[in-house]
N, C-alpha and C positions, 0 to 999 in steps of 0.2 A: 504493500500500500504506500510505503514510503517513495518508491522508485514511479511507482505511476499513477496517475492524477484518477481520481474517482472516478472520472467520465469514462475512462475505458473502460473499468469493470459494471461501470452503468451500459455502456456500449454490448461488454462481452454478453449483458445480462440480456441482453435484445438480438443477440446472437444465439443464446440458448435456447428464446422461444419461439424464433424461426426456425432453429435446429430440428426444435421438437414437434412443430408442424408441417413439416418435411418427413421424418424418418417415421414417425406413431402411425399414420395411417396405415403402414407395414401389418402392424398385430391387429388391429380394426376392420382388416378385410372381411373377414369373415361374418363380421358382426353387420357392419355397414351392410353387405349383400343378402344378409338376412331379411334388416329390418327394410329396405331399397326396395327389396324384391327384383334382385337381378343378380348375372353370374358372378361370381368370384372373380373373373377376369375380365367383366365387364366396369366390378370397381375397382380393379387395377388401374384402369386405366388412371383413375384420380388419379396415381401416380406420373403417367405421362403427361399428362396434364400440365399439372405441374411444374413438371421440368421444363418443359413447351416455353411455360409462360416465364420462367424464370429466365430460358436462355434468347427470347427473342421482346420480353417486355423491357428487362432491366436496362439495355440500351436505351429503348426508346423513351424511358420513362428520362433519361439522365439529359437527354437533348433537348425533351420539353421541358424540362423545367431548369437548365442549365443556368437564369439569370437568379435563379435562389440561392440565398446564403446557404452552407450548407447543411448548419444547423437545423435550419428550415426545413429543407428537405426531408433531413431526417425526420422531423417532426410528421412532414407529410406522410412519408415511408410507412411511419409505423400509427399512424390514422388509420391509413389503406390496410396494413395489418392487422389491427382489432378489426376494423369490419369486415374483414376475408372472414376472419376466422368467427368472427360473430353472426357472419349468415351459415356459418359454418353449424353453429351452436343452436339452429332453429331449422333447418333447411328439412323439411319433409318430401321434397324427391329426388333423385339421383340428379338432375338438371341441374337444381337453387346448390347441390354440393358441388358439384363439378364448378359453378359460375363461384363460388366460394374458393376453390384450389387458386383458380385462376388468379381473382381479385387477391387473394392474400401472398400469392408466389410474383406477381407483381414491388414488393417491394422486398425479395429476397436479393436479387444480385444488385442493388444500386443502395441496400443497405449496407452490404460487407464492403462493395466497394469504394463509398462514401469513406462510410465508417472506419476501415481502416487508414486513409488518407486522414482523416481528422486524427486517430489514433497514433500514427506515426509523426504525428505535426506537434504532440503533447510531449515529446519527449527529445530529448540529443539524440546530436545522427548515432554513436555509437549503441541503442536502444531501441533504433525502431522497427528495424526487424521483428523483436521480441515483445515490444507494443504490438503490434498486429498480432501477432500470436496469442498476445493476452486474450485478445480481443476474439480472435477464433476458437481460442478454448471454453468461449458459451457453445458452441457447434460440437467440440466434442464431448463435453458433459453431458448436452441434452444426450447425445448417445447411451452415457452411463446409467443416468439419472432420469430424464426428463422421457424416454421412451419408454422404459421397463413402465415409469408411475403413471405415463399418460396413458398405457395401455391395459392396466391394470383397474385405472380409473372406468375408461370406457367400457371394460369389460361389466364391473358390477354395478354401475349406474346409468350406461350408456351412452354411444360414442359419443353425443350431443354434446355430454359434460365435459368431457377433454380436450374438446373445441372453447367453452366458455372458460375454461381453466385457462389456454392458452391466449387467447384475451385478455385476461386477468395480468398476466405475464407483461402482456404489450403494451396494457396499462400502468404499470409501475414502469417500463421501460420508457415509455414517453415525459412520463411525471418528471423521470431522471434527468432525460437527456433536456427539456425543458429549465432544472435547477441546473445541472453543473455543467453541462456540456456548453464549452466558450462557442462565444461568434466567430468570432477569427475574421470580421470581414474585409479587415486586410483585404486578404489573400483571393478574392473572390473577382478578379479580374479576368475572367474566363468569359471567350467570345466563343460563340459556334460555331464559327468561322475555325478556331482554334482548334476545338476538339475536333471539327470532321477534318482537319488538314491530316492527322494522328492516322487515318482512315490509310493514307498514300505509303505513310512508312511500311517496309515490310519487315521489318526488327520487332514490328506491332506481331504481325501475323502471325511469323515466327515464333514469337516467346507465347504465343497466343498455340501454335500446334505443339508449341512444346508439353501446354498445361493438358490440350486435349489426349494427345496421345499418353503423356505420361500418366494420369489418371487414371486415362480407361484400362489400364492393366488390372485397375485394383477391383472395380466393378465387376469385370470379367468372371472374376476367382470370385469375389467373395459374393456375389447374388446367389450363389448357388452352395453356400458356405453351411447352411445345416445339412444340404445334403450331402455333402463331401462327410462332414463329419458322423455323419447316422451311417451311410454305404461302403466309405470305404475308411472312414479312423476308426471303425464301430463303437462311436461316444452314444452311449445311450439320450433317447429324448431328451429327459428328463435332465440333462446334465449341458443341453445347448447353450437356457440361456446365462449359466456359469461363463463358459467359454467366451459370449459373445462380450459379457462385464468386461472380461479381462481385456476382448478386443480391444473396446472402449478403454477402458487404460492405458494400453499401446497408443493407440491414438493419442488421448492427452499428452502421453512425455512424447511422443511422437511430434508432435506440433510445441511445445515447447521448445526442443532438441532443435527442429527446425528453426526455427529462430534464432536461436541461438548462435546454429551454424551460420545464417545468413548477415548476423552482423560481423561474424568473425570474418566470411569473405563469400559473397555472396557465384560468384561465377564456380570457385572449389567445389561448396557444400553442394550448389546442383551437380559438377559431375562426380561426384562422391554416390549421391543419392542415385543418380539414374545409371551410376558402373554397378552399384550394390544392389540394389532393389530387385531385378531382373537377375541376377543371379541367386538372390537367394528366392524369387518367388520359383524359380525353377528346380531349387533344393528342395521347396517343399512337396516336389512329386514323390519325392520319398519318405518324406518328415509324415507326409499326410497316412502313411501304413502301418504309423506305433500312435495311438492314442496319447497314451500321456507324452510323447515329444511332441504331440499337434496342440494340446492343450497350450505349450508353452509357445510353439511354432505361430499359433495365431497373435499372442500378444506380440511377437517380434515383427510380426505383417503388419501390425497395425501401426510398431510405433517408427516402419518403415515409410509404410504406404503414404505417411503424415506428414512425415517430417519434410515433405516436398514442396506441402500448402501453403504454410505462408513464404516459403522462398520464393515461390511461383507469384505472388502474391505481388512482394515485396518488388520483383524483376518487374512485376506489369507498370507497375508506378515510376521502377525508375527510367526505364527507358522510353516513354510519354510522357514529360516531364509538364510540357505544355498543356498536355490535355488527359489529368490523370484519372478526373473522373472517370468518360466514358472507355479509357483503355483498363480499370480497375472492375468495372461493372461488366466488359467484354471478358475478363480472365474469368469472371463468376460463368457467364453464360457457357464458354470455353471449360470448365468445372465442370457444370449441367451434360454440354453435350459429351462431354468423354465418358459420363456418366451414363449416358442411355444407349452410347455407340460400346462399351465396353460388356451391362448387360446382354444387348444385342448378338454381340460375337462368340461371349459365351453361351449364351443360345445354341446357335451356329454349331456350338462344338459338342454340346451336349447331346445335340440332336444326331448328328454325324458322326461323335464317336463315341468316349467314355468321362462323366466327371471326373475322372483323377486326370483324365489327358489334359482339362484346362491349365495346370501348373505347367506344361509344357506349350501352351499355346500366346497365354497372355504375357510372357516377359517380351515375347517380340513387340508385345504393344507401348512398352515402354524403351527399349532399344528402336522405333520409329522417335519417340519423343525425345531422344538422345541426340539423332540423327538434326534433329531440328533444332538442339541445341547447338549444336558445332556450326552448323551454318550461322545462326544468330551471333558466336563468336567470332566465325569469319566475315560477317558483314559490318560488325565490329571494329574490326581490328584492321580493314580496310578502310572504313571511315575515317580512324586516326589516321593513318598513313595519309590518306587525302590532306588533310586538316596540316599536320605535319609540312606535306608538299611545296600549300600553299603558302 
């Protein structure tokens, strides 16, 4: 508390309960299709949804209203998120929910993106890496905390109430950001002109397929992660969602760790992470056939798969320096999509061959996001030279 200012763990706390209305709807399926009167896979889709609208609203949301301070913003953001999730908390048919995913996934990626620009603004450069991280570890808590209770809730009172819970959430998180979170309006010299010029760079695109590709690795493997562990670790049922806490743990220091690396030196710790990652997600084709090493094998996935986010995060900001909002709300979207293109493949692989094969399929997904690392350093390092020349 001493090291960073209230507002970002006001921040992380608006972090946690978009976290947690993103990932709950996960244990809810079944209940949601119950009570809906439709298939299981029909409210999956709530999920795609979702994602949809996270990765093609949060841009848009950042360009309309680009002449807002950004406090503001946020204030707006998380309006629009109590009332996602507040039609969420009454919505009597499968339609008024889905128009609920949508309205409230609307202010997920120009939260984190904002948010962590404000966050990294709160502190010395050698800090802000790990600001932002603070600041994402509301996203991995909800995984810990805010999923297991939100779906627990919905369970024995009904999904309605774990929507108005997270409301409740959005609410204290606005109160927050309304007392502590500074104006800064400074800084608020941002034309549209500015951020679409961002649009030309391909340093943008680049560190932008770096996020997508390196990501989707993760989704790959672990969408299908109870069933790897029931088929082929043979972890009983009943012992899944032990395993997935501990995931959720990995993650936290995972996203800490990350930070950390990235103020130590931001271009290493990515290729540290994207040389490492992909080699060990492909050890665990073997880790995954002794139980208790998978028990342990997942926490190390997680506090791998993590440790990328806010680096990734952090690179989007700095190489858009002019235009960091909408190139910080494009890495979210770029998040989303590795996210859907990642379950998607593992799909793909499940169908055509065997679950344990995805350990051998998905590290190529992140040795693509490698691949577009090194070019982002060689476009780099050319640019200096230019610079240099002249």
């Amino acid at each position: 508390m001493k090291k960073y200012p209230l507002a970002i763990w006001i921040l992380s706390l608006g972090a946690f309960a978009i976290g947690m209305t993103e990932f709950v709807i996960m244990g809810l399926l079944p209940n949601i299709a119950r009570d809906l009167n439709v298939s299981v896979s029909d409210a999956g889709q709530l999920i795609t949804g979702y994602a949809l609208s996270v990765a093609i609203g949060g841009p848009i949301i950042v360009l309309a209203t680009y002449k807002l301070p950004r406090k503001n913003l946020l204030i707006l953001l998380m309006a629009i998120f109590i009332i996602g999730n507040g039609i969420g908390g009454i919505a009597p048919s499968y339609g008024l929910l889905m128009l609920s995913r949508v309205v409230a996934a609307l202010a997920h990626g120009s939260f984190f993106g904002i948010g962590s620009i404000l966050a990294a603004s709160m502190v010395p450069q050698h800090r802000k890496a790990s600001a932002m991280a603070l600041m994402f570890m509301g996203l991995t808590m909800s995984n810990i905390i805010g999923v297991p209770f939100g779906t627990f809730i919905g369970q024995i009172f009904g999904w309605k109430m774990t929507f108005i819970i997270i409301s409740v959430l959005g609410l204290l998180t606005l109160f927050g950001i309304i007392k502590v979170v500074p104006n800064q309006q400074e800084n608020q010299s941002i034309s549209i002109k500015s951020e679409l010029v961002v649009l030309k760079d391909i340093k943008l695109w680049l560190t932008l397929g770096i996020t997508l590709f390196g990501f989707s690795s993760v989704f790959a493997y672990f969408t299908y992660i109870s069933q790897i562990l029931t088929e082929v670790s043979h972890i009983d049922e009943k012992w899944i969602s032990f395993v997935l806490i501990l995931f959720g743990v990995g993650v936290t220091f995972g996203n800490i760790m990350g930070g950390k690396l990235a103020d130590w030196n931001l271009n290493k710790s990515l290729n540290i992470i994207f040389i490492v990652f992909p080699i060990y997600i492909f050890m665990m084709y073997f880790i995954q056939n002794y139980s208790l090493l998978m028990v342990f094998g997942i926490f190390i996935f997680g506090l791998f798969a993590f440790s990328m986010s806010p680096s990734l995060q952090y690179k989007s900001m700095v190489i858009s320096q002019d235009a960091p909002m909408l190139a910080s709300t494009m890495n979210q979207s770029a998040f989303n999509v590795g996210n859907a293109l990642g379950a998607f493949i593992g799909g793909m692989v499940v169908s055509q061959l065997e679950v344990k094969d995805l350990a051998l399929v998905a590290p190529f997904l992140t040795l693509i996001g490698f691949v577009f690392l090194v070019l982002e350093r060689i476009v780099t390092k050319r640019r200096a030279q230019a610079q240099l020349a002249e």
